[in-house]
N, C-alpha and C positions, 0 to 999 in steps of 0.2 A: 495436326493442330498443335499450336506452341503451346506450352505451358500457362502463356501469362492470358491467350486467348479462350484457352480453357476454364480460367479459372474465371473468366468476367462471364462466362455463358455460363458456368455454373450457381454463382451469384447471382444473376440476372435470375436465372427459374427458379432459385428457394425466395429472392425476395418477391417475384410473381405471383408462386405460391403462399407465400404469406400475406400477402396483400389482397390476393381474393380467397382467401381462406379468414380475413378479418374483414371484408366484405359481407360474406356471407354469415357472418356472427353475429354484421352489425342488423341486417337482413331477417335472420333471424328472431333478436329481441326487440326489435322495435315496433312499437306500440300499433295495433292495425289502426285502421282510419275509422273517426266514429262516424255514425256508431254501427257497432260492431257484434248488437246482439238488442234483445225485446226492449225498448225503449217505455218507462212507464211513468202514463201523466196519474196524481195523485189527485183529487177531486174532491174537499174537505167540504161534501156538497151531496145531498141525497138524489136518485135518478131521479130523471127527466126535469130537473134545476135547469135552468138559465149555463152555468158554469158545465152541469155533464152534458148536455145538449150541446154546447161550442166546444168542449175540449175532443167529445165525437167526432162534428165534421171536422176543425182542424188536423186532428191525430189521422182521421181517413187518409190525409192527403197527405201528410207529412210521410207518413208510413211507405206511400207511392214513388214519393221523392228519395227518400234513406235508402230504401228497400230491405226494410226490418220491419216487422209489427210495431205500433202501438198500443197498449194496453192503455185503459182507463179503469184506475180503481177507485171507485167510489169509497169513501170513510167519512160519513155525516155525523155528525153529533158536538156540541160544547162549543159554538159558535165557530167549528173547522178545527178545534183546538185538537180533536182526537186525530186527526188526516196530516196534521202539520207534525202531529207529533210521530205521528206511525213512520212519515217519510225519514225526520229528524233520525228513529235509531234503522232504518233500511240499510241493507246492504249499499257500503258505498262502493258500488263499480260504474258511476259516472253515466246513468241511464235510469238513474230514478229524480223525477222533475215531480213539481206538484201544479196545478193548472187554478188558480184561486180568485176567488172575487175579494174588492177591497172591504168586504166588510171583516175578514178573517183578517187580509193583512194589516188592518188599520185598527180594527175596534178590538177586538176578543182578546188581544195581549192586555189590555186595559178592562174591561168586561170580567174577565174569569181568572186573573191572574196566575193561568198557569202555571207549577211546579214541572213540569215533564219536559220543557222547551218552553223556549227563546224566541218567539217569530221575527223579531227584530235582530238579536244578534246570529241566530242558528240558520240564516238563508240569505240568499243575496238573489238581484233581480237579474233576470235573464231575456224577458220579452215582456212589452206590452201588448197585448192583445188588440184590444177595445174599449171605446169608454159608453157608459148607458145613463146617459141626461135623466135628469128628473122633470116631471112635469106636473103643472100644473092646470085643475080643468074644474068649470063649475056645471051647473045643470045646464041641457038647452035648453027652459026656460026662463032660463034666470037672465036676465037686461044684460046683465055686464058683458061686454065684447074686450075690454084691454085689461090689464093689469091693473092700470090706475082705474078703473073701475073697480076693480074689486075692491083695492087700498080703502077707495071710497067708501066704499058700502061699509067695509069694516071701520072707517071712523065713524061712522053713523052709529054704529051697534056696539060701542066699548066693550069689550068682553065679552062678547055676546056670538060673535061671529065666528064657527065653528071650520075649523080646516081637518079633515080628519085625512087617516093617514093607516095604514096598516103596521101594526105591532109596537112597542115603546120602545124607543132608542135605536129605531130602525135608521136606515136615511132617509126616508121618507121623513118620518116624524122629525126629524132632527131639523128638517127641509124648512118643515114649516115654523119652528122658531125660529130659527136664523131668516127667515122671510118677516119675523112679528118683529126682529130687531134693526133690522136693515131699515124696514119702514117706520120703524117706529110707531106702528101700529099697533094695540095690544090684538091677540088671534089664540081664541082658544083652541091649542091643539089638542086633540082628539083619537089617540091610536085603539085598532080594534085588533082583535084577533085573525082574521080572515081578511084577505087583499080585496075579495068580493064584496067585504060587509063596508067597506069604504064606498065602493064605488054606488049601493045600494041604498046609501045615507045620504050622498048628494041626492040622486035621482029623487027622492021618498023626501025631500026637501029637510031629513034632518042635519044636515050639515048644511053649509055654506059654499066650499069649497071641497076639493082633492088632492092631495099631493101624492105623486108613486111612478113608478118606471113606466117608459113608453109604451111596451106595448100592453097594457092592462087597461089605461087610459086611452090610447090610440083606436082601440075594440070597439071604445063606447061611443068613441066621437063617430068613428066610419059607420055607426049605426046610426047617429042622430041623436043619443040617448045624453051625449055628453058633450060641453063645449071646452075646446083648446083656448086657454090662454095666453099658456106661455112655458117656455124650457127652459130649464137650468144649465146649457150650454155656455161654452164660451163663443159662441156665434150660432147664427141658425144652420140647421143640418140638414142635409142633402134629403132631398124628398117632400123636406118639408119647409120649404123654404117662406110660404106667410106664415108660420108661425113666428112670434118675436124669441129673442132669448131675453131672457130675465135680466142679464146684464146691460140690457141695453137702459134698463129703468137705473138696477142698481148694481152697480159694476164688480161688488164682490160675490154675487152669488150665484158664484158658476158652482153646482154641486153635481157632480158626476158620479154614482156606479162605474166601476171596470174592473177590466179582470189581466189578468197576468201570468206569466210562468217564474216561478220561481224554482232554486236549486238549493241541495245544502252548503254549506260553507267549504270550501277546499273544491267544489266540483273544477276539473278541467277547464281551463279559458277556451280551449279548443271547442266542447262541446257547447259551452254556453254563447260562442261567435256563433255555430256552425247553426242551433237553434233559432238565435235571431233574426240570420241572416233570412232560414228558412220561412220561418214564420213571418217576416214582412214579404213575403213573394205570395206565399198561400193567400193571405187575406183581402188579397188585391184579386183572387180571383173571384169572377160575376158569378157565381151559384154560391160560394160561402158570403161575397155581399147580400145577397139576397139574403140567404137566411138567417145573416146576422141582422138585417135590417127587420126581419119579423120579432126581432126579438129588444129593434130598439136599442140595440149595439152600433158602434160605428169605427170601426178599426183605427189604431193609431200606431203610429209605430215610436221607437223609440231605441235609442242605444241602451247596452246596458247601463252603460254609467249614469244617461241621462233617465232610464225609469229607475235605477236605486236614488236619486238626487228626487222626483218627482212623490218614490214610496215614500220615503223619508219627511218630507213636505206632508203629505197626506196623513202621517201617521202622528208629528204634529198636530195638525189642525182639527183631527176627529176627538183626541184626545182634549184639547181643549173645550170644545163644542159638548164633550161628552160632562166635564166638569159643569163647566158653565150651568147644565140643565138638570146637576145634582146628581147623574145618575150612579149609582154606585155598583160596584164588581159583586159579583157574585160569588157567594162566600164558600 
């Protein structure tokens, strides 16, 4: 062999060699594919809530799909403020999510003005989940069949006409002022302690009216105990299509419950695609529609951009709502 032939074959195998020898480095440090270890949704919501009951069956299936666990930790207390905050100092390795209803992501930064976290600046949106309409329903025997029926009745009885609603500054309760303003009707609203002692007030004729989430309301009507009037959708929902939406009277009161994933700030863009990707595929399936539908949920999807643009919006307008009716944070 020539000298000058030797010397290119020798050149050739150390740059070889170093070339999959910087392969295999690159190989080595690079990040595995998420997720890559126990994924865990945070649940700022006590069991068997509306919020740990979906973030279950979802997390079951997500789990199937990943092929990692999902855990659900439940942390209930201080309007989600303790569940938001436990995730805010969790170890950040890009598998800790929080699974939330918008009364935490909307009201409680307002409500209880946290010192411990930021729900507004300390998370960013990752999925929407679902939205859960509000409804409204009077007794079955009470005449009214529409909306403008009721209006009616309640011009009849100026201040008289009782909308009750479960707990104060709920969305329920919030439901039905924003319904006494839209109409310009006056409507004394009414919140109780107990979701049941609402629905037991219509029936027992001491209220007039109901305002509260589908399926609480939906119970009474499938028994005959209760009459549908109307939903706080922004169109009629699947299933139940005579019912009207409320917007069709009056077009700003679409009031929706929903729930969401949220992340802490800095998480992975990877993780939080690979999430939403995920979770718009899961919720199309027919057994988690079904039992979102018992629950009066109705899946909606959304990009991230477009549900942090949407939280944002929302966290606006409860805060206003929440002014508007004097109510003050908790000290």
């Amino acid at each position: 062999m020539s000298y000058v032939l030797h010397r290119a074959v020798t050149t050739a195998l150390i740059l070889g060699g170093m070339t999959l020898g910087a392969f295999a480095q690159t190989q080595s440090t690079a990040p595995a594919a998420w997720p890559n270890r126990v994924v865990r949704l945070m649940v700022p919501a006590a069991a068997g809530t509306a919020p740990d009951i979906m973030a279950r069956t979802v997390g079951d299936r997500l789990s199937k799909v990943w092929g990692q666990p999902v855990t659900i930790d439940k942390r209930p207390g201080a309007g989600g403020v303790i569940g938001m905050a436990a995730l805010k100092t969790a170890e950040r390795n890009q598998h800790n999510f929080a699974f939330a209803p918008a009364s935490v992501l909307t009201m409680s930064q307002y409500m209880f003005r946290p010192t411990q976290v930021d729900i507004v600046k300390d998370f960013t949106g990752v999925a929407m989940v679902g939205l859960s309409p509000m409804m409204i329903a009077v007794s079955a025997s009470n005449p009214a069949n529409t909306l403008a029926d009721v209006i009616n009745q309640a011009k009849k009885q100026p201040d008289q006409f009782v909308v009750v609603t479960a707990f104060q500054y709920s969305v329920p309760h919030l439901t039905a002022d924003m319904l006494a303003k839209a109409s310009g009707v006056p409507m004394r609203s009414v919140p109780v302690t107990q979701a049941s002692q609402s629905v037991s007030a219509v029936i027992n004729g001491d209220a007039q009216a109901v305002i509260d989430g589908v399926p609480l309301l939906d119970a009474m009507v499938k028994s005959g105990r209760l009459k549908a009037i109307g939903i706080f959708s922004d169109a009629r929902v699947p299933g139940r299509a005579d019912l009207p939406a409320v917007v069709e009277t009056y077009p700003s009161m679409v009031v929706n419950g929903w729930f969401g994933i949220v992340a802490p700030i800095g998480t992975d863009p990877v993780a939080i695609d690979r999430i939403n990707r995920d979770m718009a595929s899961v919720v199309k399936q027919p057994e988690v529609i079904e039992r979102f539908d018992t629950m009066g949920v109705y899946a909606r999807n959304m990009t991230p951009d477009e549900f942090n643009t949407f939280w944002r919006q929302e966290i606006t307008r409860w805060e206003g709502v929440l002014k508007d009716v004097g109510a003050k944070p908790v000290q």
